[in-house]
NUROKE-150030 format. One line per 2 residues: number of its first residue (from 1); for each residue x, y, z of C-alpha. Coordinates in steps of 0.25 Angstrom, whole numbers, plus 5000, padded with zeros to 4 digits. Layout:
# NUROKE-150030
NUM	X,Y,Z | ...
# end
This chain:
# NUROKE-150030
1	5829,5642,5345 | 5832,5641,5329
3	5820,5634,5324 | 5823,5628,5309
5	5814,5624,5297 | 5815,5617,5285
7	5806,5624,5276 | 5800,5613,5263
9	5796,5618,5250 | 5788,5612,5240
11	5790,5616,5227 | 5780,5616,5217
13	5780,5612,5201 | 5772,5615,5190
15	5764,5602,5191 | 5753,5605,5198
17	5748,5592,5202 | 5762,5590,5206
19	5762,5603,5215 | 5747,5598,5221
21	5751,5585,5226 | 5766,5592,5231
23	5756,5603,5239 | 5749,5591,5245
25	5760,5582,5247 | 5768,5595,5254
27	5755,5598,5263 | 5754,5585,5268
29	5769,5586,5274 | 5765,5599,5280
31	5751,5593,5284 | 5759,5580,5290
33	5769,5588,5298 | 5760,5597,5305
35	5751,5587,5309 | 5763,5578,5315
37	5767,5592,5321 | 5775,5590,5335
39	5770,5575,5336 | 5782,5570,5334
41	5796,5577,5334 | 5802,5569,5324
43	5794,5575,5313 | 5797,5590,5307
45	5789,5601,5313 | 5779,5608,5302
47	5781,5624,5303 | 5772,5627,5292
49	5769,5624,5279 | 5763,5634,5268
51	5760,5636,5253 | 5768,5648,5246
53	5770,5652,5232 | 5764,5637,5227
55	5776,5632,5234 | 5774,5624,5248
57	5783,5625,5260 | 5785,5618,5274
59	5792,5623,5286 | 5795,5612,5296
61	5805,5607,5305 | 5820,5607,5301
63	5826,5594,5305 | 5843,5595,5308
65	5850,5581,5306 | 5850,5570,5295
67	5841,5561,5289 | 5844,5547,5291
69	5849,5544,5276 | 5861,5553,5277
71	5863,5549,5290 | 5864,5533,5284
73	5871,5538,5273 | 5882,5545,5280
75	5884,5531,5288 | 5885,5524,5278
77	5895,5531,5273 | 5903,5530,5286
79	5900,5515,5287 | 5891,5515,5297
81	5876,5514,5298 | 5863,5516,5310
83	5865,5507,5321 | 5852,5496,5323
85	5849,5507,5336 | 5849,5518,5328
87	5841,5511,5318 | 5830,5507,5328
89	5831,5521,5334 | 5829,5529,5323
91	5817,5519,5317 | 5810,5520,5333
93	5810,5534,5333 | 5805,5536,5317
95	5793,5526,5322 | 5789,5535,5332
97	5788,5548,5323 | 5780,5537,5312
99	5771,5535,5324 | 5767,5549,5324
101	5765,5550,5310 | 5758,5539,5307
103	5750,5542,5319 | 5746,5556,5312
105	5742,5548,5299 | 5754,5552,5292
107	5762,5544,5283 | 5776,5548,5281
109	5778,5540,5268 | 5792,5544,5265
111	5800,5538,5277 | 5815,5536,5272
113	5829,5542,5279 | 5830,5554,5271
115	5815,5558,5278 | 5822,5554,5294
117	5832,5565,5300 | 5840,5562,5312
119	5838,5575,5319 | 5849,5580,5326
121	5845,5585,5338 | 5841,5571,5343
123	5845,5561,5333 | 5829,5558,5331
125	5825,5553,5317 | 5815,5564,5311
127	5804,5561,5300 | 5803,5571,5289
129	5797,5573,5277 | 5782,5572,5279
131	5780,5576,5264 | 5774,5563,5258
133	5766,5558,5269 | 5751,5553,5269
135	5742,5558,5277 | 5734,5545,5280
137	5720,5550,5284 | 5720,5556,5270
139	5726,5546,5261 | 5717,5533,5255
141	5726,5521,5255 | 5718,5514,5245
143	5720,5525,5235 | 5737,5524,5229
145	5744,5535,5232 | 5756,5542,5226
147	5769,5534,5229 | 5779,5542,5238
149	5790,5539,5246 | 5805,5534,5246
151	5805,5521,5237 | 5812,5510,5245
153	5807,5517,5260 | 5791,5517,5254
155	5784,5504,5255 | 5777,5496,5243
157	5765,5500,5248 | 5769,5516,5248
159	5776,5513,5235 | 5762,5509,5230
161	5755,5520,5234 | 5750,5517,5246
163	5756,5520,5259 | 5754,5518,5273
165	5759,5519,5288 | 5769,5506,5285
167	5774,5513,5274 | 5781,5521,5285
169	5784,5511,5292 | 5791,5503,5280
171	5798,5517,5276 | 5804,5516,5291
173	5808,5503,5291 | 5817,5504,5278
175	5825,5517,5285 | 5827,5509,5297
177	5834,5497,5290 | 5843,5506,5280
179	5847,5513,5290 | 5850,5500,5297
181	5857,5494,5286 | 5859,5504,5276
183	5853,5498,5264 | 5846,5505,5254
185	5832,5506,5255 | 5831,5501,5240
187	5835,5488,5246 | 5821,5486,5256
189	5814,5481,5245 | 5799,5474,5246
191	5800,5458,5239 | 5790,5452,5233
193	5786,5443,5246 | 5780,5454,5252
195	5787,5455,5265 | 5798,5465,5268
197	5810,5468,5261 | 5820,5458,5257
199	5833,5465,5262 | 5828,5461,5277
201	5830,5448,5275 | 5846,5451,5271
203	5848,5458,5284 | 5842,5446,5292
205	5857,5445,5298 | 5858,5459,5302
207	5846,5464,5308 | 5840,5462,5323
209	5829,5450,5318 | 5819,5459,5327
211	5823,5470,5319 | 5824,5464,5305
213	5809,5458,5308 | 5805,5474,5311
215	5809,5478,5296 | 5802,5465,5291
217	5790,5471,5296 | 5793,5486,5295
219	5798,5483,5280 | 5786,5474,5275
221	5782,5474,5262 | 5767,5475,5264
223	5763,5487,5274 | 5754,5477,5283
225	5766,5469,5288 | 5774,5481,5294
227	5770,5486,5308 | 5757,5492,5310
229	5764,5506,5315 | 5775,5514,5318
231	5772,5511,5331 | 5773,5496,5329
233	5785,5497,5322 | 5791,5507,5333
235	5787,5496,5344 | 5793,5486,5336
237	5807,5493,5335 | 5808,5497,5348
239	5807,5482,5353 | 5818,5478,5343
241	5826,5491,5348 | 5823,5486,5362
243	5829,5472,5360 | 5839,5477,5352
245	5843,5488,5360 | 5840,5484,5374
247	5846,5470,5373 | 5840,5455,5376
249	5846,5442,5381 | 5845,5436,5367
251	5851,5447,5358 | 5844,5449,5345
253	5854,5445,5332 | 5863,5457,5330
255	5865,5463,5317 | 5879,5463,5311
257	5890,5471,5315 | 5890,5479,5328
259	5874,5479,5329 | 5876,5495,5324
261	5877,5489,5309 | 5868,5481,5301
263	5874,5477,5288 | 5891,5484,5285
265	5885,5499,5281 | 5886,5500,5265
267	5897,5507,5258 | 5897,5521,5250
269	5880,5522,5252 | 5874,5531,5241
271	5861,5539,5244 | 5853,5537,5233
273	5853,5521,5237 | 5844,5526,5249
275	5834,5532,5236 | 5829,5518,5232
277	5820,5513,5219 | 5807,5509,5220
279	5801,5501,5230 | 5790,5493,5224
281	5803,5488,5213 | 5806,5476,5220
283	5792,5471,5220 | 5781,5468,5210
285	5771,5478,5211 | 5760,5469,5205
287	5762,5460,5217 | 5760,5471,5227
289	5747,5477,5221 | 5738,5473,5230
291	5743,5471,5243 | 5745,5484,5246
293	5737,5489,5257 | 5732,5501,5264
295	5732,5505,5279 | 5720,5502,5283
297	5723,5487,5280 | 5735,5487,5284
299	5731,5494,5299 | 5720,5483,5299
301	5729,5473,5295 | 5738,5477,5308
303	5726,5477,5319 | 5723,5463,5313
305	5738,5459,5315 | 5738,5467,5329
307	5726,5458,5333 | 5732,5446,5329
309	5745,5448,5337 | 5737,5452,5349
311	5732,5437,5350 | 5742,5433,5350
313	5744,5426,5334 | 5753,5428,5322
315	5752,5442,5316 | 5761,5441,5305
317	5754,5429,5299 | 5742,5439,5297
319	5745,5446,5281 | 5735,5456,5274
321	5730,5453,5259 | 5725,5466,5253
323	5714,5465,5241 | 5706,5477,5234
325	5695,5473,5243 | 5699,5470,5257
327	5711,5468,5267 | 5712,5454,5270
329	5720,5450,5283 | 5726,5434,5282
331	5732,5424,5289 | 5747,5419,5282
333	5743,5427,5271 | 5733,5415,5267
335	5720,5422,5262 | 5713,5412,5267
337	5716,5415,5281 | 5710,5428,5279
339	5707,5435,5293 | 5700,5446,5289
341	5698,5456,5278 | 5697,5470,5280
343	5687,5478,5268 | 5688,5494,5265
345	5678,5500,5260 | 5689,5512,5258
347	5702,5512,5266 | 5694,5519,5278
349	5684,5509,5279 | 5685,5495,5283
# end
């Protein structure tokens, strides 16, 4: 059997701070990769990794087929675009691989269609490019970090220096709806009001409404009102792909068209739309400063939440207020109905 490798080199400059944090940035992918090893085979294999002539090199698993922004690009062209099942498909199986990331504390941190193949073997979406990610149990939260990632796949929170498991899940959720619709990503834009982007309200008409209240959530603004996990957004999904899928006595509203088109597939695309601008342009930073969170007050945030539900009361009128001293949990976003508040001494101490 022919066995076949891609082989990653890192060139170094002559900045040698630059080459530092390019060695450290580099071992991290290798580090990341071998300790997702076989878990889960939608993720490269690592061969090896190794240091030679000041110059750093990977060896891992070549992947044959096409990323999934050729792929939208090329249908575009044909006028034609990804089916609401394929759509749901390809998302369902990407949340499974994000499981088993997430589970190894790794944050991906660069989720975006040039980073998913469709292998050609099986048709299965394959996550690649491990080369910015955060190993959580060594990264401080409360301490900004370098900005990287795609702008207009990235999060404000990311965009801001800090990053989380919902950053993934927010990177996701924008794949999934332009491959579904073909817009650019510089069109998902965060609004002043906080909530998700703007651009869903103008496919209410086109969209499942349990499908368009899944990227409400997937796409909020703020990292505490997406799902909790990859799990949760998985099980979430398959319900939708379920009812959609399977059928019901009381159909769900159809989009427009056949049901295999969203919205009339756009004319004479141009891949540099899919390289957006900034994604903290559409909002005012000084607004935002402040609210932004970190992960252990957004996983607190979501037992409260979980707890709520579980008795049976109105979780989504719960809302989180973050201050420099604590993590306040309200009712109605009125401080005065203030549940509880959550101090940390540090970020691993509560």
């Amino acid at each position: 059997m022919v066995v076949n490798y891609v082989a990653k080199a890192q060139k170094l400059t002559d900045n040698q701070a630059q080459n530092k944090d390019l060695i450290h940035r580099f071992k991290q992918e290798s580090e990341a990769l071998q300790r997702l090893g076989n878990a889960h085979g939608q993720i490269p294999s690592l061969f090896d990794f190794f240091e030679f002539e000041s110059n750093f090199y990977l060896i891992q698993e070549y992947v044959k087929g096409k990323n999934l922004l050729d792929i939208l690009i090329e249908r575009l062209e044909n006028n034609q675009s990804f089916s609401v099942k394929e759509v749901i498909e390809i998302t369902l199986s990407l949340l499974e691989v994000l499981t088993q990331v997430h589970n190894k504390n790794i944050i991906h941190r660069d989720i975006k269609h040039q980073n998913i193949i469709l292998r050609e073997e099986d048709n299965k979406p394959v996550l690649i490019d491990f080369g910015i990610i955060k190993n959580v149990a060594n990264y401080n939260p409360q301490v900004t970090g370098t900005v990287i990632g795609t702008p207009g796949y990235c999060p404000l929170e990311q965009a801001t220096g800090h990053v989380m498991f919902q950053s993934d899940l927010y990177a996701l959720g924008v794949v999934a709806l332009v491959l579904l619709t073909g817009l650019s990503p510089n069109s998902i834009r965060p609004t002043q009001s906080l909530t998700y982007p703007d651009i869903l309200d103008d496919l209410e008409d086109d969209l499942y409404p349990e499908l368009l209240q899944w990227f409400k959530e997937s796409l909020a603004i703020l990292p505490q009102n997406r799902f909790a996990s990859a799990e949760d957004m998985r099980e979430a999904l398959l319900h939708i792909y379920n009812e959609i899928t399977v059928g019901r006595t009381e159909q769900p509203k159809a989009p427009a068209g056949n049901g295999n088109k969203v919205k009339p597939p756009r004319k004479n695309p141009r891949k540099d739309e899919f390289n957006p601008g900034s994604v903290v342009q559409a909002i005012d930073s000084g607004k935002f400063k402040g609210i932004v969170t970190t992960q252990k007050e957004v996983d607190g945030f979501n037992v409260i939440k979980r707890i709520i539900k579980n008795g049976g009361l109105d979780e989504s009128r719960l809302h989180l207020k973050d201050t420099e001293e604590f993590c306040g949990i309200n009712i109605d976003n009125d401080e005065k109905k203030t549940l509880i508040r959550l101090y940390f001494n540090d970020e691993n101490n509560l």
